[in-house]
C-alpha positions as CSV (number, residue, x, y, z in Angstrom):
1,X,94.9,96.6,99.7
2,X,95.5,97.8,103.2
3,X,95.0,95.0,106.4
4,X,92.8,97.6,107.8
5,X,90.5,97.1,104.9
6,X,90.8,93.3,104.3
7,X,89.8,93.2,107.6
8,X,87.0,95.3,107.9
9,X,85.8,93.4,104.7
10,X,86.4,89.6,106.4
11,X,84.1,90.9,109.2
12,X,81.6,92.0,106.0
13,X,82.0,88.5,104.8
14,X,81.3,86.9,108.1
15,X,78.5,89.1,108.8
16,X,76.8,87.8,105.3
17,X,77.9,84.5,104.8
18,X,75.3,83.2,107.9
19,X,73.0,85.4,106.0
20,X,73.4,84.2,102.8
21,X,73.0,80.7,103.9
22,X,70.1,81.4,105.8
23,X,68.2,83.5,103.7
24,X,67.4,81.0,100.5
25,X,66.7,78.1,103.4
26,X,64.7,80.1,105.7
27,X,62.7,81.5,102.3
28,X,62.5,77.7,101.1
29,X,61.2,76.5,104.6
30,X,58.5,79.7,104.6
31,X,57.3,79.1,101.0
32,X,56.7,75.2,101.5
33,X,55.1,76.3,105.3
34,X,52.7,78.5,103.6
35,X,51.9,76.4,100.7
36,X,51.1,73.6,103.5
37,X,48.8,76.3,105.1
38,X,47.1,77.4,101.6
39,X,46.6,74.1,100.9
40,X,45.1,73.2,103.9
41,X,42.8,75.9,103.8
42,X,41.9,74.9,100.3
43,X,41.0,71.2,101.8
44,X,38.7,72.8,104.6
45,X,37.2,75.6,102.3
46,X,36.7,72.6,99.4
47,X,35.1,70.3,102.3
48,X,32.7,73.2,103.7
49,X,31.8,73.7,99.6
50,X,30.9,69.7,99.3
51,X,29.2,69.9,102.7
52,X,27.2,72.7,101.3
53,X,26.4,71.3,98.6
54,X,25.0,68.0,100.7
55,X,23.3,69.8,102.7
56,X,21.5,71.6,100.2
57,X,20.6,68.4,98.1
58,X,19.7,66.9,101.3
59,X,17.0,69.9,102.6
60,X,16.0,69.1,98.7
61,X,15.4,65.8,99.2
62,X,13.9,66.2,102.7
63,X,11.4,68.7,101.4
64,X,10.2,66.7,98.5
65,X,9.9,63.9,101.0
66,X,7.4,66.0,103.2
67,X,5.6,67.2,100.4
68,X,5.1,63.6,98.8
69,X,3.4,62.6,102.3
70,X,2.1,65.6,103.0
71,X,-2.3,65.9,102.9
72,X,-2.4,68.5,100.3
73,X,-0.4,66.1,98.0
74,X,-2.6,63.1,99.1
75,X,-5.9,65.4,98.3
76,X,-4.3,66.3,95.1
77,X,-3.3,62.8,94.1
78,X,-7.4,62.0,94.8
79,X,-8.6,64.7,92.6
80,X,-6.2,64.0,89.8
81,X,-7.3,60.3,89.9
82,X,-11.4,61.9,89.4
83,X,-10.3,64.7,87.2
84,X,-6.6,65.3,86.1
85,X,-7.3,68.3,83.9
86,X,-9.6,69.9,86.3
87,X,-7.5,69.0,90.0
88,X,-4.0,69.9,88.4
89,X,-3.5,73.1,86.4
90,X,-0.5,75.5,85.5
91,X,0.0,77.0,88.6
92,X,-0.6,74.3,90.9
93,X,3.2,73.9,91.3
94,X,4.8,77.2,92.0
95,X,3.0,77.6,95.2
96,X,3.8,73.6,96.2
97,X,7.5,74.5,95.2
98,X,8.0,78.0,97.1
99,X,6.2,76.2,100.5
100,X,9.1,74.3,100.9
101,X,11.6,76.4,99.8
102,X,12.2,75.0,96.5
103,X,13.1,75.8,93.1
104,X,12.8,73.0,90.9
105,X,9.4,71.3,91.4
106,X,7.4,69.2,88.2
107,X,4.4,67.3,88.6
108,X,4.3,64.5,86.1
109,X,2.0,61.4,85.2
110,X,2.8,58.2,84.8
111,X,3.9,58.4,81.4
112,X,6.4,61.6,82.2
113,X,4.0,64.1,80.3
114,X,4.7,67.4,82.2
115,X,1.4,68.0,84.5
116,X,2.6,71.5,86.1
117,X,6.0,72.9,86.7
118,X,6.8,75.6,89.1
119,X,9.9,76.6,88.1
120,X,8.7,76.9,84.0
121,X,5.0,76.9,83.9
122,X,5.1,77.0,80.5
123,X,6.1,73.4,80.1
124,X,2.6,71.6,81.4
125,X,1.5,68.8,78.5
126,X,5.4,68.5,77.5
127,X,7.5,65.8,78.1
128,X,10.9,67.1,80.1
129,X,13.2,63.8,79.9
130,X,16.0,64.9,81.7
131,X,14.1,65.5,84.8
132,X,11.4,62.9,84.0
133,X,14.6,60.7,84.0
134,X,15.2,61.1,87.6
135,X,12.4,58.9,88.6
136,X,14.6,55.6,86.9
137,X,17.1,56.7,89.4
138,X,17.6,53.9,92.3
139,X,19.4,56.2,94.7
140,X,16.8,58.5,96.8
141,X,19.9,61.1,96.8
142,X,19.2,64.1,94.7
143,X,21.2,64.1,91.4
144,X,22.2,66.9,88.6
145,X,20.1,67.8,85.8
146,X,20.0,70.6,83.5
147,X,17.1,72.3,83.9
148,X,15.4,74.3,81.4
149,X,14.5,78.0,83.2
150,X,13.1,81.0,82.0
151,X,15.5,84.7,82.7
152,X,15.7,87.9,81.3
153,X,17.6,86.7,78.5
154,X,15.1,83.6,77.4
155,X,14.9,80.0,78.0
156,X,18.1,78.3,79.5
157,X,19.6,74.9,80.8
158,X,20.5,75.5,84.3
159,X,22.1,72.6,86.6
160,X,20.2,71.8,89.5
161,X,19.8,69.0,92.5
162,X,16.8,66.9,92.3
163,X,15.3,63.9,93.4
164,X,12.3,61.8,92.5
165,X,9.2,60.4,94.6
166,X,5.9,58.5,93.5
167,X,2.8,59.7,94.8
168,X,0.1,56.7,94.2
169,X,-3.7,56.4,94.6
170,X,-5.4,53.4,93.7
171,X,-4.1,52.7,90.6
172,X,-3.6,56.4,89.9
173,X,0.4,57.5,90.1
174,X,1.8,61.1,90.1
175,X,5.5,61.9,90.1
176,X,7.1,65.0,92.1
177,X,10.3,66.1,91.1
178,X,11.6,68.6,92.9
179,X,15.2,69.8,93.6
180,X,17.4,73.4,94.1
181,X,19.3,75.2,91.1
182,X,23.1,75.6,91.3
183,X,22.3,79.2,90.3
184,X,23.8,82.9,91.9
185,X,22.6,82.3,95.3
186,X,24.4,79.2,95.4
187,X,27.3,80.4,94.1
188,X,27.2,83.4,96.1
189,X,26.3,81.1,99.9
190,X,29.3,79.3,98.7
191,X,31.8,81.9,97.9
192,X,30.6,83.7,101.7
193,X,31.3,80.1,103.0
194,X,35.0,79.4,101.5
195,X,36.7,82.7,100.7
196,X,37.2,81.9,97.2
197,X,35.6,83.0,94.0
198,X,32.6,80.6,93.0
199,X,32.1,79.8,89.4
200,X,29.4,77.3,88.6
201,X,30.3,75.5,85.6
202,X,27.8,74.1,83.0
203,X,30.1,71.8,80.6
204,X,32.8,75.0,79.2
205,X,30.1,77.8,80.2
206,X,29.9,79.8,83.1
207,X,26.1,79.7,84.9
208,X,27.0,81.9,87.7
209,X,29.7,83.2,89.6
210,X,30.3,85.1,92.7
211,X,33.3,86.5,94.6
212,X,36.6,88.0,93.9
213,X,40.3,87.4,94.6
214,X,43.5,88.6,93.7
215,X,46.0,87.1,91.9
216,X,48.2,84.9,91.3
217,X,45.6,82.0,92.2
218,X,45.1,78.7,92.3
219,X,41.7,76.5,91.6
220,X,40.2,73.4,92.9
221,X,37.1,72.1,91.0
222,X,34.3,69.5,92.5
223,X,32.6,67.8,89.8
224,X,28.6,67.1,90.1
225,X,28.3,64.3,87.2
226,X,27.8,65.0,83.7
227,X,25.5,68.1,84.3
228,X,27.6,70.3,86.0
229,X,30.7,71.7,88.0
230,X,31.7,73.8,90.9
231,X,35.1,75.9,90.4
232,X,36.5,77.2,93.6
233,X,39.8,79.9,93.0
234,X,42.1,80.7,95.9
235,X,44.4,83.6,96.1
236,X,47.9,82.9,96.9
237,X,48.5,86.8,97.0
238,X,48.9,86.5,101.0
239,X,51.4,83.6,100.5
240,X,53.0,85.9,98.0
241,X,53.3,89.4,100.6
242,X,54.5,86.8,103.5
243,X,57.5,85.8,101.5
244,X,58.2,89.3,99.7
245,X,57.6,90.9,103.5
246,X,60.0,88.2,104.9
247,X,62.7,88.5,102.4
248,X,62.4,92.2,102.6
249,X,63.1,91.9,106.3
250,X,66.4,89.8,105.9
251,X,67.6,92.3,103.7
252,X,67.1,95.1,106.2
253,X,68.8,92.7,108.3
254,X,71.5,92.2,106.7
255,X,72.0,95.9,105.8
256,X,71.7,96.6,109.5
257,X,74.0,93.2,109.8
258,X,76.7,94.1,107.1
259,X,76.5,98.2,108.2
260,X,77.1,96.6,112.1
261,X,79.8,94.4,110.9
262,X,81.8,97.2,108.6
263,X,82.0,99.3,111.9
264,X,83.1,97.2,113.9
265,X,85.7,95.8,111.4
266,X,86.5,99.3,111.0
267,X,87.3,99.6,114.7
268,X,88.9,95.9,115.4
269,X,91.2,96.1,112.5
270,X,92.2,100.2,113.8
271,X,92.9,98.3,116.9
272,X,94.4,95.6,115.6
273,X,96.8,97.1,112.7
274,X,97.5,100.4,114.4
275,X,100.7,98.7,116.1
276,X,101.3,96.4,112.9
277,X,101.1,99.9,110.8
278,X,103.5,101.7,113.4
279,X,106.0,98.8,113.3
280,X,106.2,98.7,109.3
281,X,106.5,103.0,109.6
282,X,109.5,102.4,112.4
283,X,110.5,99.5,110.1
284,X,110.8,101.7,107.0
285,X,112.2,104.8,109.1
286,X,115.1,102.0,110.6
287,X,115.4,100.7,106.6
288,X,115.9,104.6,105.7
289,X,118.8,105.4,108.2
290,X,116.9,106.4,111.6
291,X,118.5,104.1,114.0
292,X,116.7,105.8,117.0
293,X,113.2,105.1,116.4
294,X,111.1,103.9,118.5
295,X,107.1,103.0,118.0
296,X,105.0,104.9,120.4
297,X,101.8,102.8,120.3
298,X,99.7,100.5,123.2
299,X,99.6,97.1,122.4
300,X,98.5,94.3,124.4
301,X,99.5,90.4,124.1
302,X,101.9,89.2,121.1
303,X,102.0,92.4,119.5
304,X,102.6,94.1,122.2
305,X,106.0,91.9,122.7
306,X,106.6,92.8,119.3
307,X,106.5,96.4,119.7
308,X,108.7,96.0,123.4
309,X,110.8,93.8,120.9
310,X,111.1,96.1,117.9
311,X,111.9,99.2,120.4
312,X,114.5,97.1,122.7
313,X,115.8,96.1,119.0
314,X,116.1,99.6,117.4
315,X,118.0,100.9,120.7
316,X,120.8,97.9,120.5
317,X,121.0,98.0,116.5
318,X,121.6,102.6,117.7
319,X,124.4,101.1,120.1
320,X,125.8,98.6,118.0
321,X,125.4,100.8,114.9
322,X,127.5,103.7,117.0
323,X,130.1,101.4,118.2
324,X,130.4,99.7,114.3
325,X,130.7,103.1,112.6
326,X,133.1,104.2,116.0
327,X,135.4,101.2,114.9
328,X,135.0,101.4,111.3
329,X,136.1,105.3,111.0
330,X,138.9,104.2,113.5
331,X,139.9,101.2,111.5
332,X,139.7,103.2,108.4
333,X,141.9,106.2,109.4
334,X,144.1,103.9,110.6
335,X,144.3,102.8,107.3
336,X,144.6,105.8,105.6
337,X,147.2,107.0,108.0
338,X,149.0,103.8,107.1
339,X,148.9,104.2,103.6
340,X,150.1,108.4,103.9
341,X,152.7,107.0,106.2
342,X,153.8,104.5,103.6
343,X,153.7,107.5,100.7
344,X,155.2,109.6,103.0
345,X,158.2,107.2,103.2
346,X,158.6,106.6,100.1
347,X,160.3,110.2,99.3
348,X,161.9,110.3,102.9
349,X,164.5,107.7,101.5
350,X,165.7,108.9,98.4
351,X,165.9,112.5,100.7
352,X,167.8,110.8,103.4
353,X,170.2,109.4,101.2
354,X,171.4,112.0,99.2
355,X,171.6,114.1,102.6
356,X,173.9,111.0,103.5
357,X,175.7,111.9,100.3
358,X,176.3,114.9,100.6
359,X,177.4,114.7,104.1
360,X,180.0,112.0,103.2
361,X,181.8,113.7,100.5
362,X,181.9,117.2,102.7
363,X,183.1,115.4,105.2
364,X,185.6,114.1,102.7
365,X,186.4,117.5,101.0
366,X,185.9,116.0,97.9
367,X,185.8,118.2,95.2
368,X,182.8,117.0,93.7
369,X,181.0,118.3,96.8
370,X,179.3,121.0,93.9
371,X,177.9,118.7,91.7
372,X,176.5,116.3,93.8
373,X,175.3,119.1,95.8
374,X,173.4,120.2,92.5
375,X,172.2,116.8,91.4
376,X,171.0,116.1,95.3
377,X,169.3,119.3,95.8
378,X,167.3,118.5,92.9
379,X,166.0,114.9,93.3
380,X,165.2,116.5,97.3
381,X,163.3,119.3,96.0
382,X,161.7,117.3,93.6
383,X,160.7,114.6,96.7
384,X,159.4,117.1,98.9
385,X,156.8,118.7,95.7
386,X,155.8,115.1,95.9
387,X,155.6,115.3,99.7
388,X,153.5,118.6,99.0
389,X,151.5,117.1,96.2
390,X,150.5,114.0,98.6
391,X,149.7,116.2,102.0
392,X,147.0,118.3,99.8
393,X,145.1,115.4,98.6
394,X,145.1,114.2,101.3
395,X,143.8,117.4,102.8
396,X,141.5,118.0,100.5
397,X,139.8,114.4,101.1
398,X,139.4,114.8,104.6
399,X,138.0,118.0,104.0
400,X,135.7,117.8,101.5
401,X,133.3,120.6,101.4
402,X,129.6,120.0,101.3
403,X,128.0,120.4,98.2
404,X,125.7,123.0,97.0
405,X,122.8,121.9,95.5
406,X,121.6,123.5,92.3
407,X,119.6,122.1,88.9
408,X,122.4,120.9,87.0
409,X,122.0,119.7,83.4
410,X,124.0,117.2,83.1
411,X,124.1,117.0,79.4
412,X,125.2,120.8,79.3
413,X,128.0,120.1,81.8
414,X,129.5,117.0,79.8
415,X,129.5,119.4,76.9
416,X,131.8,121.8,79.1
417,X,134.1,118.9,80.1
418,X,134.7,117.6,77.0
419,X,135.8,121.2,75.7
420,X,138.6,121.5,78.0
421,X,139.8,118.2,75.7
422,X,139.1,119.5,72.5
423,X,142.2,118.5,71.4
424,X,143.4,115.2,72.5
425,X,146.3,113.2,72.5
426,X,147.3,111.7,68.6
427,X,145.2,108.7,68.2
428,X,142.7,109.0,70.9
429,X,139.4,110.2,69.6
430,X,136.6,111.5,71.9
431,X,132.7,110.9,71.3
432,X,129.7,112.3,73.3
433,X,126.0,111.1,73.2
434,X,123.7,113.4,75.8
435,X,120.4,113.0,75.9
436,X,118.8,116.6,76.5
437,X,117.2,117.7,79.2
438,X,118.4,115.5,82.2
439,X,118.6,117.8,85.1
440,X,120.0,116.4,88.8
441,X,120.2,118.3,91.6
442,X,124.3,118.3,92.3
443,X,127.1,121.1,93.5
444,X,128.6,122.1,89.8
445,X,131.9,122.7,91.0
446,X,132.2,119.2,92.7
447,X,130.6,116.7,89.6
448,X,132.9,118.9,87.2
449,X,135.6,117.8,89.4
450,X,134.6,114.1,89.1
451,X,134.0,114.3,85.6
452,X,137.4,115.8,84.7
453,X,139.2,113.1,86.5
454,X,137.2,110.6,84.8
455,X,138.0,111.7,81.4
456,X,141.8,112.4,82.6
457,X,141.7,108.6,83.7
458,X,140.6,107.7,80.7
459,X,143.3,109.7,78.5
460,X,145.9,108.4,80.8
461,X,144.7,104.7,80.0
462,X,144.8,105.0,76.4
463,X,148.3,107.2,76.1
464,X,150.5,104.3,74.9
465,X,147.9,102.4,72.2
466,X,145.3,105.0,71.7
467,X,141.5,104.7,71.8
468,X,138.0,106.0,71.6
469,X,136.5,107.7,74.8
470,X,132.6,107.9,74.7
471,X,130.6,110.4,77.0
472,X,127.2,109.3,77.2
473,X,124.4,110.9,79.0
474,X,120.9,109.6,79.8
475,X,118.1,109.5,81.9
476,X,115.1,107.3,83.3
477,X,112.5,108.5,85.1
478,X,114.2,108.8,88.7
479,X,117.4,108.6,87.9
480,X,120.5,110.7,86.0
481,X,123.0,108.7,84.4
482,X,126.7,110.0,83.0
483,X,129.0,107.0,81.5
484,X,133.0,107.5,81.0
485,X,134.1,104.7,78.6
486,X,137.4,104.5,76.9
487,X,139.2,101.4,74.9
488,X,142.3,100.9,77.1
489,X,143.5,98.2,78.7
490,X,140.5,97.8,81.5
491,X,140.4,97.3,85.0
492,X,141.5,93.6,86.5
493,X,138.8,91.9,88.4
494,X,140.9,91.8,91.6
495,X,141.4,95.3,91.8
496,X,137.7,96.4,91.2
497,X,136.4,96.2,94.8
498,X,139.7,98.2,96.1
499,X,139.3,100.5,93.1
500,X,137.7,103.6,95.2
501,X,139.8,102.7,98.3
502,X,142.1,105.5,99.6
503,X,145.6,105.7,98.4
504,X,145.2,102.4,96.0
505,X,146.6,103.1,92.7
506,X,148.1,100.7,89.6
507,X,149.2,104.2,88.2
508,X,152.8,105.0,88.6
509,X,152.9,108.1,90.0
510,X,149.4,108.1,91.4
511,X,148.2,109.2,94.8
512,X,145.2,107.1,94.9
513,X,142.9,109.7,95.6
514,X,141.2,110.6,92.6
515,X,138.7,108.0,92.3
516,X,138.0,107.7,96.4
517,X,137.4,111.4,96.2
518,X,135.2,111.3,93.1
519,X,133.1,108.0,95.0
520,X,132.7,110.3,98.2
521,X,131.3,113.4,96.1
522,X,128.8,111.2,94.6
523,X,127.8,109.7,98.2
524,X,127.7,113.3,99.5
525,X,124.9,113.5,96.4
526,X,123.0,110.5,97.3
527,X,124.2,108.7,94.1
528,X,126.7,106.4,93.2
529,X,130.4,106.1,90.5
530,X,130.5,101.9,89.7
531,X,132.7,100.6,87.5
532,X,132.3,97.9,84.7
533,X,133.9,96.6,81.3
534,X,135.6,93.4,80.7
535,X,139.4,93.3,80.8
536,X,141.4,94.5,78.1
537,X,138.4,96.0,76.3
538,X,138.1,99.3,78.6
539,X,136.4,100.6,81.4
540,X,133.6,102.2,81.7
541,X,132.9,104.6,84.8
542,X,129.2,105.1,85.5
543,X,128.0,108.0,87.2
544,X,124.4,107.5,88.9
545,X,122.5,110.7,90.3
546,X,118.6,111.1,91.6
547,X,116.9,113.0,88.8
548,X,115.6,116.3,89.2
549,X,111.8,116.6,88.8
């Protein structure tokens, strides 16, 4: 991965990681705020039900109250004392009940035999014990019954507030009991009151309800005794679409947040690692052989040192390169002119003396002046083809051409070597292994060369105790690979690293040549001639080459 990119995903990561800390604590604190607010609302809207619910049994009471003292009651409790059956009839409730806004209201004597009831005329001369029961009651505060009512689907109980009072003359006593249902008006005052849905509760069944909310929801209940119950059912769907809306809005956020952040990643870490990338491109382009580069790119602060550093650096390794290759070519034709001047010598003496020779016994007019001359003439002659023989290597190493590149298969041109020795020396056998198909790009002409003196080598190593020489071919997928190996007596450790040097040779006879010529054709290829094998088991020549695609 690229520092451009960890970068630009570091600012990501910064961008997010407030965000992602935030987020579930800010969600945590909103949930538990609006809980707090729900349920505060639930307290007030539960309080404003039970106030409700006072006030209603408290109008109750206060209207039985002023209908106990109130003359028509008085003039009522005079006639029932003359005449019950004739002074209180059937009907004589319902009006009683709806004047003061009522809608529970029996009349009952002193034994609690039903005189008239406005709410269910059809109970006077029955007993009704559950609201006769309500005059044992010590408390003047209303108190839930089940009351029996008449609807469109028959007789049933319905929970109401009422309360008791005694209305005496002489020794004559009349009971009013008189109250309000907890029926759909109720419910339906209640649910305008509180927000919430309304469901008045008789034991498990439901004697009205009123109001809607959505869900999910959550209920408070406020009991009224044994008789009945008052269910109130609060949405939390608000709660719900705060949090959802919130949460919704930090992930825009941190879209718009992680979107910001990418781009200007993106444009710090172009800042930042456009000098870093120039200085690893002049880096590579220095490691690859270009001594004079120098990176191009504004920097400010330490980087910018680095790239006045790397370009200062570049120019003195140029110098210092130039004057190291300056001295090194010197010091190595000085070498080389050494080493011609010391094989040079070499036949220069055996000339000079037999000129010496020759002059002496003319000098002498010795007969033997014709012989010698003979014998002299030929060891000169034969000096000076080895005078010859030296000056054209040497000319032809300091002259090498440059090679032509062409596909070569390398396989194929072993082959063609290897003919040329089809024959070998008694006792020296020759074995080739080529693995078809690997092509390098190489000048023909020039790795024959190479190879031929290889295998030649190898010949000449093996001439006194014989051998086996092995070709072998082979390829990976970037590179070419020829190996020479013969059997013979192998290569010395010591003279391995001066093995491709100029003029050094352990061959009598030699020039020295051969192998420094065959190392600088392979350098001219961009490849490379190593040699290995342990002493006295052979050595083995390997030819390296970039493969051909």
């Amino acid at each position: 991965m690229r520092l451009r990119t960890r970068l630009a995903l570091a600012f990501a990561l910064l961008a997010l990681v407030p965000l992602a800390v935030m987020v579930p604590f800010t969600l945590t604190e909103l949930r538990a705020t609006l809980s707090r607010g729900l349920d505060a609302r639930m307290d007030g809207a539960t309080a404003s039900a039970q106030e409700a619910l006072e006030r209603a049994a408290a109008n109750a009471r206060r209207a039985v109250e002023e209908l106990v003292e109130s003359p028509a009651m008085e003039d009522l409790a005079r006639e029932a004392r003359e005449s019950p059956a004739r002074a209180i009839r059937a009907d004589t409730a319902q009006p009683l009940m709806k004047s003061r806004g009522l809608t529970v209201l029996s009349l009952f004597d002193r034994k609690g035999t039903t005189l008239s009831s406005g709410h269910l005329p059809a109970r006077r001369g029955d007993p009704d014990p559950a609201l006769f029961g309500v005059t044992r009651e010590k408390s003047s505060k209303p108190v839930p019954v089940k009351v029996s009512v008449r609807g469109d689907q028959g007789l049933r109980e319905v929970p109401a507030l009422v309360t008791a009072r005694p209305v005496d003359y002489g020794d004559s006593r009349l009971w009013v009991v008189g109250g309000v249902l907890l029926d759909q008006g109720l419910a339906a005052h209640l649910s305008r009151l509180t927000g919430a849905e309304v469901s008045l509760l008789s034991g498990d069944s439901v004697v009205a309800k009123a109001g809607s909310v959505t869900p999910p929801t959550v209920s408070r209940v406020l009991p009224l005794g044994e008789a009945a119950t008052v269910r109130l059912v609060f949405s939390r769907a608000a709660e719900r679409e705060a949090t959802v809306g919130v949460f919704r809005s930090f992930l825009l956020l941190a879209g718009l947040g992680l979107s910001f952040a990418v781009l200007l990643g993106l444009m710090m870490s172009r800042r930042i690692t456009q000098p870093v990338e120039a200085l690893t491109s002049g880096a590579r382009r220095v490691g690859e052989g270009a001594l004079d580069v120098q990176v191009q790119v504004k920097a400010t602060g330490e980087v910018g040192e680095l790239v006045k550093t790397f370009n200062h650096m570049t120019t003195e390794l140029r110098s210092t390169t130039e004057r190291l290759v300056a001295t090194e070519r010197v010091a190595a034709w000085q070498e080389v002119a050494r080493r011609l001047a010391h094989e040079i010598k070499n036949p220069l003496t055996p000339i000079r003396m037999s000129l010496e020779t020759l002059m002496a016994v003319q000098d002498a007019q010795d007969e033997r002046f014709p012989a010698l001359f003979r014998d002299s003439a030929g060891v000169i002659l034969e000096e000076v083809d080895r005078l010859k023989r030296i000056v054209d290597e040497f000319s032809r190493f300091a002259r090498l051409p440059k090679p032509q590149l062409e596909p070569v298969d390398l396989g194929e041109l072993a082959q063609n070597v290897l003919s040329l020795y089809a024959s070998p020396p008694e006792g020296i056998s020759i074995h080739s292994e080529v693995q078809p198909g690997v092509v390098a790009k190489a000048d023909r002409d020039q790795l024959t060369q190479v190879l031929v003196n290889l295998v030649k080598n190898a010949e000449e190593a093996m001439a006194k105790g014989g051998g086996a020489l092995h070709v072998r071919v082979k390829g990976s997928d970037h590179e070419a690979v020829v190996e020479v190996q013969d059997s013979g007596p192998g290569i010395p450790p010591e003279h391995r690293a001066r093995i491709f040097e100029p003029y050094f040779t352990t061959k009598e006879g030699g020039t020295g040549l051969g192998l420094a010529i065959a190392a600088r054709i392979l350098q001219e290829h961009g490849g490379k001639l190593d040699v290995g094998g342990e002493p006295g088991q052979g050595a083995c020549f390997t030819l390296s080459l970039p493969r051909e695609r």
